[in-house]
FILODO-466520 format. One record per residue (C-alpha): residue number from 0; x, y, z. Coordinates in nm, 4 decimals, padded with zeros to 6 digits. Layout:
// FILODO-466520
<r n="NUM" east="X" north="Y" up="Z"/>
...
This chain:
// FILODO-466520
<r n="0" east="03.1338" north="02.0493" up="03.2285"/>
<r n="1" east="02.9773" north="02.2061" up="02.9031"/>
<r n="2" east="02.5884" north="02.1129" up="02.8530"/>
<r n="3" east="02.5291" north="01.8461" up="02.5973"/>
<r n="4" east="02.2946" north="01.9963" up="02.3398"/>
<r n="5" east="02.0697" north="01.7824" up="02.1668"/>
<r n="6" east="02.1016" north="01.9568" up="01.7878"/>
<r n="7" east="01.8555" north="01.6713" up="01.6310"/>
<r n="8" east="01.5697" north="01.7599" up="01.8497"/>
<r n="9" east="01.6020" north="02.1790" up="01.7883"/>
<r n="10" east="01.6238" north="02.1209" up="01.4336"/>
<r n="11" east="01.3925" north="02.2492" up="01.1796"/>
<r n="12" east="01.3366" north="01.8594" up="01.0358"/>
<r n="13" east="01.0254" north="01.7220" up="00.9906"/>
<r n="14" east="01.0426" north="01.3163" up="01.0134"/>
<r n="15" east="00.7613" north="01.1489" up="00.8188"/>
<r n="16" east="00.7725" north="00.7539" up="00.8808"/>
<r n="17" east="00.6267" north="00.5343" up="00.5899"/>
<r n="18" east="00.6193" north="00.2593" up="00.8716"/>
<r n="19" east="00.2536" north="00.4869" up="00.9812"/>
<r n="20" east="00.1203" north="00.4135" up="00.6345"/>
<r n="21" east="00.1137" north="00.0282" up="00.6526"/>
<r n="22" east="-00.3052" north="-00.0449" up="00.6614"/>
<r n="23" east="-00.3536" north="-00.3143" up="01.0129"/>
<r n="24" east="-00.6215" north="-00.4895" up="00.8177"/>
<r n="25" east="-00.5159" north="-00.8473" up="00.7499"/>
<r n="26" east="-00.4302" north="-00.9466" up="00.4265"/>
<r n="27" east="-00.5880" north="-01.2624" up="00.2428"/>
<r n="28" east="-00.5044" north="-01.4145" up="-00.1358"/>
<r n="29" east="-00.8484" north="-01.5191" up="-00.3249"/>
<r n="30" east="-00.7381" north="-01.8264" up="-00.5511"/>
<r n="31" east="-00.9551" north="-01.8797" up="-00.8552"/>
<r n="32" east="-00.8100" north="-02.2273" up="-00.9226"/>
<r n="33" east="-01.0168" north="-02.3781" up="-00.6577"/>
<r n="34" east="-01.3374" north="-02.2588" up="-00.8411"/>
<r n="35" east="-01.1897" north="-02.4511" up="-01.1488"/>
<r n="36" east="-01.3405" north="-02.7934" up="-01.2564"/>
<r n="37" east="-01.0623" north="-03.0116" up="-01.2874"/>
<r n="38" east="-00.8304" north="-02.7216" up="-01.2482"/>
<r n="39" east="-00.8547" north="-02.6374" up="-01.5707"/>
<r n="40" east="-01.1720" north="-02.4268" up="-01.6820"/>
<r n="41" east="-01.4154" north="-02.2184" up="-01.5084"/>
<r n="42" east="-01.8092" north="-02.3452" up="-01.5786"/>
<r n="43" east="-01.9943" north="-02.0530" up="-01.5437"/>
<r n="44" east="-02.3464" north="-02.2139" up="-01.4372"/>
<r n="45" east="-02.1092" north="-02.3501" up="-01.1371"/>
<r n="46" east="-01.9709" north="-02.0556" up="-01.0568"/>
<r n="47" east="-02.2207" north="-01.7976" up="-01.0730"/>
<r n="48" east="-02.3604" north="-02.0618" up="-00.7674"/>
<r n="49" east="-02.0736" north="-02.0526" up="-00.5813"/>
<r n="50" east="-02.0830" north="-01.6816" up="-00.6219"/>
<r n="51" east="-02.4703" north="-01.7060" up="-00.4873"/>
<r n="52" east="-02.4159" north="-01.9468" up="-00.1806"/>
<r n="53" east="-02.0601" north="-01.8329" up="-00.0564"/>
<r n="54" east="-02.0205" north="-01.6616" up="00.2744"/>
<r n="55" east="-01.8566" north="-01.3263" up="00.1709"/>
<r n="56" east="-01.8644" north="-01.2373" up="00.5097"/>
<r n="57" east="-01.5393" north="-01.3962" up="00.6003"/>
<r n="58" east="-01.3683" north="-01.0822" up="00.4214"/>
<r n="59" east="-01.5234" north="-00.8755" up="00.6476"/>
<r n="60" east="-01.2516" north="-00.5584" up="00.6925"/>
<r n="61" east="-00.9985" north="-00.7553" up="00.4915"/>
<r n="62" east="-00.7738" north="-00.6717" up="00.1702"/>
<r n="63" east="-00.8157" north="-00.9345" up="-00.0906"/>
<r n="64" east="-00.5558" north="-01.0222" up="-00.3587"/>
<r n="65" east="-00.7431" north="-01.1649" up="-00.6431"/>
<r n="66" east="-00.5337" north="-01.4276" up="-00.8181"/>
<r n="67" east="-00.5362" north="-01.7680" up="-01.0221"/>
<r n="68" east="-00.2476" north="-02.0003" up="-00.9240"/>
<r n="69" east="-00.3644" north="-02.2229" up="-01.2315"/>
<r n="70" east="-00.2461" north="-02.2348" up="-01.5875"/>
<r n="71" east="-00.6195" north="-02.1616" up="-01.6972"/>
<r n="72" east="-00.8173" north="-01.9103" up="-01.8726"/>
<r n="73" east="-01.0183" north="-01.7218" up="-01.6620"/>
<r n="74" east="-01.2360" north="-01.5065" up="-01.8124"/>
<r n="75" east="-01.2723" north="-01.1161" up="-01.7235"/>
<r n="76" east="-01.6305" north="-01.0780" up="-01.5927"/>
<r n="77" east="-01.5421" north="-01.4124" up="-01.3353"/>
<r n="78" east="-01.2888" north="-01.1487" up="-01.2090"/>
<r n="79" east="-01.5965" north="-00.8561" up="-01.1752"/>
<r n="80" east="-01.8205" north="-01.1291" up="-01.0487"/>
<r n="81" east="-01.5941" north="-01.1733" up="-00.7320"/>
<r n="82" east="-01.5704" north="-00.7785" up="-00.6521"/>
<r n="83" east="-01.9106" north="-00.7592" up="-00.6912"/>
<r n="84" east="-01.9312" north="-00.9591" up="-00.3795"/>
<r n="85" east="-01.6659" north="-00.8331" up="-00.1719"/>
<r n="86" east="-01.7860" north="-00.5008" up="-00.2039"/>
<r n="87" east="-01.9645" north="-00.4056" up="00.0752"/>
<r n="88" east="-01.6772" north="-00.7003" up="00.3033"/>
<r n="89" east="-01.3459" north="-00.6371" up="00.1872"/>
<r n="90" east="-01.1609" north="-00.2849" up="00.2812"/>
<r n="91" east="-00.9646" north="-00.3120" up="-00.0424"/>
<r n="92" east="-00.9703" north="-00.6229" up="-00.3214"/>
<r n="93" east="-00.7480" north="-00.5686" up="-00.6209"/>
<r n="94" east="-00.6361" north="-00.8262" up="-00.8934"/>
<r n="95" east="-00.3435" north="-00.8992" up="-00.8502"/>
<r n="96" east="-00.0933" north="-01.1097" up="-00.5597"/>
<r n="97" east="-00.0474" north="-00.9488" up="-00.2091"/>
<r n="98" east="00.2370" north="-00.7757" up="-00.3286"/>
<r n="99" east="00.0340" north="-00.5651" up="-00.5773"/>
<r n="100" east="-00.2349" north="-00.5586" up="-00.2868"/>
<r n="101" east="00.0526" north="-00.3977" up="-00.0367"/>
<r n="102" east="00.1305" north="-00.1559" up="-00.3408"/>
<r n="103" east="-00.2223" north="-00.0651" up="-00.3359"/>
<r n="104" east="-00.2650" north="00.0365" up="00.0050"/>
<r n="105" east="-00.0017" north="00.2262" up="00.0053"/>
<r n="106" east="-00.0924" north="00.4287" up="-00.2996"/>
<r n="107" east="-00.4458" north="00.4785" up="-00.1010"/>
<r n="108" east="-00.2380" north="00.6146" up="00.1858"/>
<r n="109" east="-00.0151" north="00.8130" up="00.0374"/>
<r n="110" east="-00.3010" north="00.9917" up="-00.1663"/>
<r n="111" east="-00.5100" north="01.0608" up="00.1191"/>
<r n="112" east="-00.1741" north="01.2681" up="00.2647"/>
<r n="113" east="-00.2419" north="01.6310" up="00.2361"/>
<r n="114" east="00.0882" north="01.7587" up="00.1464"/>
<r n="115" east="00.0492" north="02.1002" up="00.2352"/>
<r n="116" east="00.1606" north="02.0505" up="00.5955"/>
<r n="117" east="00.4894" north="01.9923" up="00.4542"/>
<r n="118" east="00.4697" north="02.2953" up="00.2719"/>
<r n="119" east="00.8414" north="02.4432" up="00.2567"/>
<r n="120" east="00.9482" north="02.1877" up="00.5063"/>
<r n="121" east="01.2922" north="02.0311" up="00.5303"/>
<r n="122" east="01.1797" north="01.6447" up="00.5356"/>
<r n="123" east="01.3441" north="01.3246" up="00.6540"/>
<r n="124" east="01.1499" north="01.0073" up="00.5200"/>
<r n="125" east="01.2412" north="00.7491" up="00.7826"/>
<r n="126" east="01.4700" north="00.4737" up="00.6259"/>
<r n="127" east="01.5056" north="00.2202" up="00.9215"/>
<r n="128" east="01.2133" north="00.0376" up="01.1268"/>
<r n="129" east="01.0313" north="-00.2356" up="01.2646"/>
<r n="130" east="00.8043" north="-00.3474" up="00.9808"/>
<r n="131" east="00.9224" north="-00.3303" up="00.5923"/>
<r n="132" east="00.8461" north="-00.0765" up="00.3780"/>
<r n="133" east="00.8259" north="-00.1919" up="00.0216"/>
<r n="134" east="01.0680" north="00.0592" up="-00.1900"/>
<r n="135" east="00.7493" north="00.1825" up="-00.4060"/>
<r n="136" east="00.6210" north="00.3147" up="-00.1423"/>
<r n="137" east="00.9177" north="00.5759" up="-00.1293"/>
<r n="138" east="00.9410" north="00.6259" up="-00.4559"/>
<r n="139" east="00.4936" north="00.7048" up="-00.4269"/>
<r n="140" east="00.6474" north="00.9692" up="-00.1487"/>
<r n="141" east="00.8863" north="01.1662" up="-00.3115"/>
<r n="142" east="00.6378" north="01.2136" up="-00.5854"/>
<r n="143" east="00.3806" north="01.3536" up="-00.3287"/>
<r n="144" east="00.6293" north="01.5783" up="-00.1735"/>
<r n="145" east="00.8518" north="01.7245" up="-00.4045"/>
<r n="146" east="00.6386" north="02.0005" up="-00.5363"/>
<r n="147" east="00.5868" north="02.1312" up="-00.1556"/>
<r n="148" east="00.9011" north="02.0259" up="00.0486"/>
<r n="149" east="01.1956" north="02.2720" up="00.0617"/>
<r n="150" east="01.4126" north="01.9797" up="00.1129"/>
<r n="151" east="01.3463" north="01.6025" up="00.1206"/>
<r n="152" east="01.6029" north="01.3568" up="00.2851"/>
<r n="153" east="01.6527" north="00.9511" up="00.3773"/>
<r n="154" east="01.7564" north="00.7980" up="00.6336"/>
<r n="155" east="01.7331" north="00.9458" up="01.0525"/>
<r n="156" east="01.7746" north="01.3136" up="01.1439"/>
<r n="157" east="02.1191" north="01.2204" up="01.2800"/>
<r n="158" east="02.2201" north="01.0343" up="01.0053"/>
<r n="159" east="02.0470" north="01.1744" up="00.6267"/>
<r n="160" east="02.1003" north="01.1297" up="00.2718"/>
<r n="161" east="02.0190" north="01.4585" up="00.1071"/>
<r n="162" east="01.7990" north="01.3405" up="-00.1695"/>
<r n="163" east="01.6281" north="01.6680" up="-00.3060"/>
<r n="164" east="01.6782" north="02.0607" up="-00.1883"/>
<r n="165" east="01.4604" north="02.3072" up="-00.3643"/>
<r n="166" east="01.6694" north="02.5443" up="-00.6381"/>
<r n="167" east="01.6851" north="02.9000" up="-00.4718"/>
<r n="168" east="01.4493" north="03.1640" up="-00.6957"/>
């Protein structure tokens, strides 16, 4: 019988999964609206005391999504008033639903990547998974990696989509 050889695994391919990305800390929606009177306007003298006397500690290691649910006016500095206050609790707080939230994290990961190790490397972004990876993050990926990566492909190293291969000098 002729040995099996496993072609994948003595490859020159360098898997990066965007699944390793995903920040564990939990992720929590702040809702204006309920700091509304009558759901409709915001009374500063009220909440400027609610900003005072809230426990802030709650967001302890948390990412915050800043939104307002309501058909109101909310003015700007309520908005700075709440990150002044989970600053210091929350990992990350952005303005903004959880789906700009996710987007944020990811950007924050993604930066913090020091593309050099894939200097000249042929690259497979894995395509498949257990958790979802939001398609912005991929795009936030290539962008990172196409001014160092010989090659850049999707998908599994026994199954790729060629995406990018660097022109020959």
């Amino acid at each position: 019988m002729e040995e099996i050889i496993n072609r994948v695994a003595q490859s020159a391919l360098t898997t990066l999964n965007l699944e390793e990305f995903i920040h564990s800390g939990e992720r929590v929606a702040y809702d204006i609206k309920d700091n509304l009177f009558h759901g409709l306007i915001l009374r500063e003298k009220d909440f400027r005391e609610f900003i005072k006397t809230h426990d802030w500690s709650q967001y302890d290691g948390k990412n915050v999504a800043i939104i307002c649910s309501a058909d109101a006016i909310v003015p700007t500095w309520a908005y700075m008033l709440l990150a002044t206050k989970l600053h210091g609790h929350a990992h990350r707080y952005v303005f903004g639903n959880l789906e700009a939230l996710e987007q944020e994290l990811f950007h924050e990961a993604i930066a913090a990547l020091d593309a050099e190790q894939y200097r000249d490397a042929k690259v497979v972004v894995k395509g498949c998974g257990d958790k979802p990876v939001p398609t912005y993050a991929y795009v936030a990926i290539m962008q990172k990696l196409l001014p160092v990566a010989a090659s850049l492909m999707y998908g599994e190293p026994c199954s790729t989509v060629p995406i990018y291969k660097r022109p020959k000098a």
